[in-house]
PAZA-217782 format. One record per residue (C-alpha): residue number from 1; x, y, z. Coordinates in pm, 1 decimal. Layout:
BEGIN
+-----+----------+----------+----------+
| seq |        x |        y |        z |
+-----+----------+----------+----------+
| NUM |        X |        Y |        Z |
...
+-----+----------+----------+----------+
***
This chain:
BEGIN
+-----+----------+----------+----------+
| seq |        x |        y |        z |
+-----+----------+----------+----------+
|   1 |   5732.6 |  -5981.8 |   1258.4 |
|   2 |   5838.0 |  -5602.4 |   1364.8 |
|   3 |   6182.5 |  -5576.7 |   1495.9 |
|   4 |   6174.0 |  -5236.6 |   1482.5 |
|   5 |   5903.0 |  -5076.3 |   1722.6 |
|   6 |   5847.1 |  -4736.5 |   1558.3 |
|   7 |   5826.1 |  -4919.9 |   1237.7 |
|   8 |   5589.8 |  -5143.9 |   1335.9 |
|   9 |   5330.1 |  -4863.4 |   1494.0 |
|  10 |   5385.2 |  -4674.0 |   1155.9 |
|  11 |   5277.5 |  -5025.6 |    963.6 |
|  12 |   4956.0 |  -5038.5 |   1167.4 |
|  13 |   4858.0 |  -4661.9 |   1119.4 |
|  14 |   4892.1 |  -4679.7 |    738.5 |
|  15 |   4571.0 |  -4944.3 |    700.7 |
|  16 |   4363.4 |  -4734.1 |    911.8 |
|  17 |   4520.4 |  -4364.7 |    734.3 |
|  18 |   4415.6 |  -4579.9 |    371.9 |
|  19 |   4047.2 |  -4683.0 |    487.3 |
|  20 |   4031.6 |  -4316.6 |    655.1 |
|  21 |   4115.8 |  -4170.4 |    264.2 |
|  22 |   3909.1 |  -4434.8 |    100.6 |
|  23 |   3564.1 |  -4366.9 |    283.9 |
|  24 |   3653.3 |  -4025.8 |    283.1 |
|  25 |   3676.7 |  -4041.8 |   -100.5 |
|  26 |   3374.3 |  -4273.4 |   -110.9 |
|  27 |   3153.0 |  -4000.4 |     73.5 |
|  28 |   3245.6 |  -3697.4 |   -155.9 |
|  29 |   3191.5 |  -3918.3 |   -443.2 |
|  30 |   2853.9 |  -4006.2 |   -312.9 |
|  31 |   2760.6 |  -3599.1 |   -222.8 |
|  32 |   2896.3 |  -3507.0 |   -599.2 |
|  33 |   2625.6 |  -3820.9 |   -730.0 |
|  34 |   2340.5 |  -3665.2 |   -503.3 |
|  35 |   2449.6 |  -3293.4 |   -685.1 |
|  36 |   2456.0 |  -3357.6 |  -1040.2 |
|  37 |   2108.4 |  -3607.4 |   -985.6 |
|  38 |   1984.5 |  -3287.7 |   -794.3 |
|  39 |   2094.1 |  -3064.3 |  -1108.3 |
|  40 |   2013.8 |  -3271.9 |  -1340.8 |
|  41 |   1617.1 |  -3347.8 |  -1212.5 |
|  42 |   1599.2 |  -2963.4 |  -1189.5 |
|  43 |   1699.8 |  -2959.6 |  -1579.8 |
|  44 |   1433.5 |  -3207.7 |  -1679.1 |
|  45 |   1134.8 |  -3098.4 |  -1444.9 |
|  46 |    905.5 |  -2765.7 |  -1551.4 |
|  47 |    904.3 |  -2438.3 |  -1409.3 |
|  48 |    746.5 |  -2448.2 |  -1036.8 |
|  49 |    376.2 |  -2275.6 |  -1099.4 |
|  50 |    387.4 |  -1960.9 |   -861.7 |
|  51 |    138.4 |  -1924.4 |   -616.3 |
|  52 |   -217.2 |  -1786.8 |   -664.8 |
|  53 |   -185.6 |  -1536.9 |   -366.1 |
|  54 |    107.5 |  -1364.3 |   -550.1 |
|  55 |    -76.2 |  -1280.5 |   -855.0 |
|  56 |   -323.4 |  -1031.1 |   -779.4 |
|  57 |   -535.0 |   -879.8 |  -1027.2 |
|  58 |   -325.3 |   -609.3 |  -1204.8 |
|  59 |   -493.6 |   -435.5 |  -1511.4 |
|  60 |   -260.5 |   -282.5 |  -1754.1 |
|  61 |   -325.0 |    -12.8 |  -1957.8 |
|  62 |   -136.6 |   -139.4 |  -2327.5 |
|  63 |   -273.2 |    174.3 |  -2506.0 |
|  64 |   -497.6 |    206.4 |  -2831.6 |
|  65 |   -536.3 |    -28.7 |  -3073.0 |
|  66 |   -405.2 |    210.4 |  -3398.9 |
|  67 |    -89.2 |    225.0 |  -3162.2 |
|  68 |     18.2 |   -122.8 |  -3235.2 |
|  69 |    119.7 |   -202.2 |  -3646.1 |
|  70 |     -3.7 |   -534.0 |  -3790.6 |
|  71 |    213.9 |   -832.2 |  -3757.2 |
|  72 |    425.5 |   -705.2 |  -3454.3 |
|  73 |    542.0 |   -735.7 |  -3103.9 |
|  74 |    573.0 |   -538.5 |  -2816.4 |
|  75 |    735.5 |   -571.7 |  -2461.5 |
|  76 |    556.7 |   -451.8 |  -2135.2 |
|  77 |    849.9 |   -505.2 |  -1878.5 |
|  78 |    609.0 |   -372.1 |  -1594.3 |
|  79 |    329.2 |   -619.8 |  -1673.4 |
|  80 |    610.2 |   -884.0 |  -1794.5 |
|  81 |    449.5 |  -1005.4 |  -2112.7 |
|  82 |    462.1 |   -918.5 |  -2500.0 |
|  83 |    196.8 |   -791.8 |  -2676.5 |
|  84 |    127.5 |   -936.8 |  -3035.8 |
|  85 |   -100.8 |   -804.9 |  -3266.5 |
|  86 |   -139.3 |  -1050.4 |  -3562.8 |
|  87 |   -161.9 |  -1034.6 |  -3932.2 |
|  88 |   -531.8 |  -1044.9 |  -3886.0 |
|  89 |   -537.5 |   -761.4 |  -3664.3 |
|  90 |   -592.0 |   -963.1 |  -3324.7 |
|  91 |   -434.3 |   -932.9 |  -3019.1 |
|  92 |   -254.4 |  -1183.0 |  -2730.9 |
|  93 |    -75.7 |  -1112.9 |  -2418.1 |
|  94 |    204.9 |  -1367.2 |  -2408.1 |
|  95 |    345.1 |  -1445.6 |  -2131.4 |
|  96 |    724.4 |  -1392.4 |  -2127.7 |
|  97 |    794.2 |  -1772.0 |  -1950.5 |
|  98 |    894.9 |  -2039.0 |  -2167.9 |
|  99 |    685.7 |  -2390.8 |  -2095.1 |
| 100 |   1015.5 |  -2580.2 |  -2088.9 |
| 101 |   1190.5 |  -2496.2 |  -1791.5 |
| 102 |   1047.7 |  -2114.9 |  -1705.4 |
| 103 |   1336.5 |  -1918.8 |  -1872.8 |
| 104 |   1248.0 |  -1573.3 |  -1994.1 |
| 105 |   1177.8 |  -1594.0 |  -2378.7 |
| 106 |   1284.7 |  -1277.0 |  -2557.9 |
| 107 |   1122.3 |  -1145.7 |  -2910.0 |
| 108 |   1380.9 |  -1165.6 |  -3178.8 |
| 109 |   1245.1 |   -933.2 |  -3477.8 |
| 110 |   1472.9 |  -1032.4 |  -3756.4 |
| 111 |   1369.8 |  -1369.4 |  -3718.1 |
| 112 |   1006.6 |  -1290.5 |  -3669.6 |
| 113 |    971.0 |  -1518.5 |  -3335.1 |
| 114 |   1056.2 |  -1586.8 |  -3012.2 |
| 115 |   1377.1 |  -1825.2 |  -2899.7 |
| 116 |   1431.2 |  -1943.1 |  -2556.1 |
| 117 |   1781.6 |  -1905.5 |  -2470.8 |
| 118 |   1819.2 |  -2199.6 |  -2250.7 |
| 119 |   1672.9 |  -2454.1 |  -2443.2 |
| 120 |   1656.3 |  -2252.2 |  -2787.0 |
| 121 |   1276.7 |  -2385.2 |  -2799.1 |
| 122 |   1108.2 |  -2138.0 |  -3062.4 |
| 123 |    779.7 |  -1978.3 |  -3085.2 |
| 124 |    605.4 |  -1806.0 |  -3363.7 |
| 125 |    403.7 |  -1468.0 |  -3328.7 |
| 126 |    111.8 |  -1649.6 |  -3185.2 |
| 127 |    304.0 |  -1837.0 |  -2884.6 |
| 128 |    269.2 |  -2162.8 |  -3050.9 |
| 129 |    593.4 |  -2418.5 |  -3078.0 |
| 130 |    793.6 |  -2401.5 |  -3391.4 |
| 131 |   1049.0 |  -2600.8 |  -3260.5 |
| 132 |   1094.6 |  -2794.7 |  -2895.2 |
| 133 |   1184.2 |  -2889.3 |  -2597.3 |
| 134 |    914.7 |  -2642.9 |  -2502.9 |
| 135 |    600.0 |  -2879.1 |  -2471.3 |
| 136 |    306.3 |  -2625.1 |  -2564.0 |
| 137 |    242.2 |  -2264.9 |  -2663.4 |
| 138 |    351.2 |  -1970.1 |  -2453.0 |
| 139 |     90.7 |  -1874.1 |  -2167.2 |
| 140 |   -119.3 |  -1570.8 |  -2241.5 |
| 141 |   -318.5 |  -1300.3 |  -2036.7 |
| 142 |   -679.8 |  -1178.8 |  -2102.8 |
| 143 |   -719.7 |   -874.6 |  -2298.5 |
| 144 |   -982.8 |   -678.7 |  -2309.7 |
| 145 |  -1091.8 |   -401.0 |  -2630.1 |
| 146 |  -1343.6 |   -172.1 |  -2516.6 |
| 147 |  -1351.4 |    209.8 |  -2678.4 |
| 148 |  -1002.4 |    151.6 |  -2895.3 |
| 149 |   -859.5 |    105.5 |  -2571.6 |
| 150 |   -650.2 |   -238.7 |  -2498.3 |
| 151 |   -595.1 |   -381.9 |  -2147.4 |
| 152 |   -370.8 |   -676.4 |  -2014.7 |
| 153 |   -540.9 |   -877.1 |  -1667.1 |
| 154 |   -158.8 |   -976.7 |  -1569.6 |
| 155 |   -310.5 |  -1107.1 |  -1249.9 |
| 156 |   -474.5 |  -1425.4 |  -1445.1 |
| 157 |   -279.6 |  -1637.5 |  -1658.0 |
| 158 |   -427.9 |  -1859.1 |  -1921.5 |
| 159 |   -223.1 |  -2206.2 |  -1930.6 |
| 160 |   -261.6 |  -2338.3 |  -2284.8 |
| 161 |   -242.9 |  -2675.5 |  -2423.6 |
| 162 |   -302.0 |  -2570.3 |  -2814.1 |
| 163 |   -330.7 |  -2267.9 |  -3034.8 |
| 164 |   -669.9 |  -2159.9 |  -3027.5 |
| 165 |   -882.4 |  -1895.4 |  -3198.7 |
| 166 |  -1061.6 |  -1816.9 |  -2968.8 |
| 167 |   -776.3 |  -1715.1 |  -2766.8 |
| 168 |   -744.5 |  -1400.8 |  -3004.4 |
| 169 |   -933.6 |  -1042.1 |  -2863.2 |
| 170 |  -1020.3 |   -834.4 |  -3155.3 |
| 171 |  -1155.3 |   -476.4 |  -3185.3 |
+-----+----------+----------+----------+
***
């Protein structure tokens, strides 16, 4: 069939060169599958819960109650949650975690709520969904009114299903 001997070895390297290149394409293929399934689970599944040992009781002072002006927010970046004191003059720590994906969920003022910028999941004042992916209210943190005096237990967070009054410390 050859009559040529040099182009007959170079005929019987180019299979074996083309099934190198296609397996070799078929593996990368199959790692860049395995990656965007791996990404794409991580999208879709909740925040991992952190471990109990790592939260240890830490009491935060938040200050006096006549510090804090109806119907606002404030940030504690040590503690990492917001205070809100309601309309009604209660208060919840709200954890700064969105219940979508984990995300840190800043206070937007103008808009009077909070938006998650990964998801854009909104919460009102309260913590509780205005608009999803987020699939309940923000967590919260005990708080405790004794003497005028407010404080945060960071170290225990309260997982909620649903807005609740009782939820709500008042002076």
């Amino acid at each position: 069939m050859c009559s040529d001997k040099e182009k007959c070895e170079h005929q019987s390297d180019t299979p074996k060169r083309r099934r190198f290149l296609k397996n070799a394409w078929a593996f990368l293929g199959i790692i860049a599958a395995g990656e965007f399934l791996w990404v794409f689970h991580g999208f879709l599944k909740p925040g991992k819960k952190t471990s109990s040992a790592a939260n240890t009781d830490v009491i935060i002072d938040a200050g006096k109650v006549d510090d804090f002006p109806l119907d606002s927010v404030t940030a504690f970046v040590r503690g990492r949650f917001y205070l809100s004191r309601l309309e009604d003059g209660g208060f919840l720590a709200i954890s700064r975690k969105c219940t979508h994906l984990g995300c840190t969920v800043p206070w937007v003022d103008e808009e009077k709520k909070f938006i998650c910028p990964c998801h854009a999941s909104a919460f009102d004042i309260a913590g509780k969904v205005i608009s999803p992916p987020a699939p309940r209210p923000l967590d919260i943190h005990p708080v405790s009114i004794e003497n005028g005096l407010i404080t945060v237990n960071t170290g225990k967070t309260i997982r909620r299903k649903t807005m609740d009054e009782s939820q709500i410390a008042y002076a």
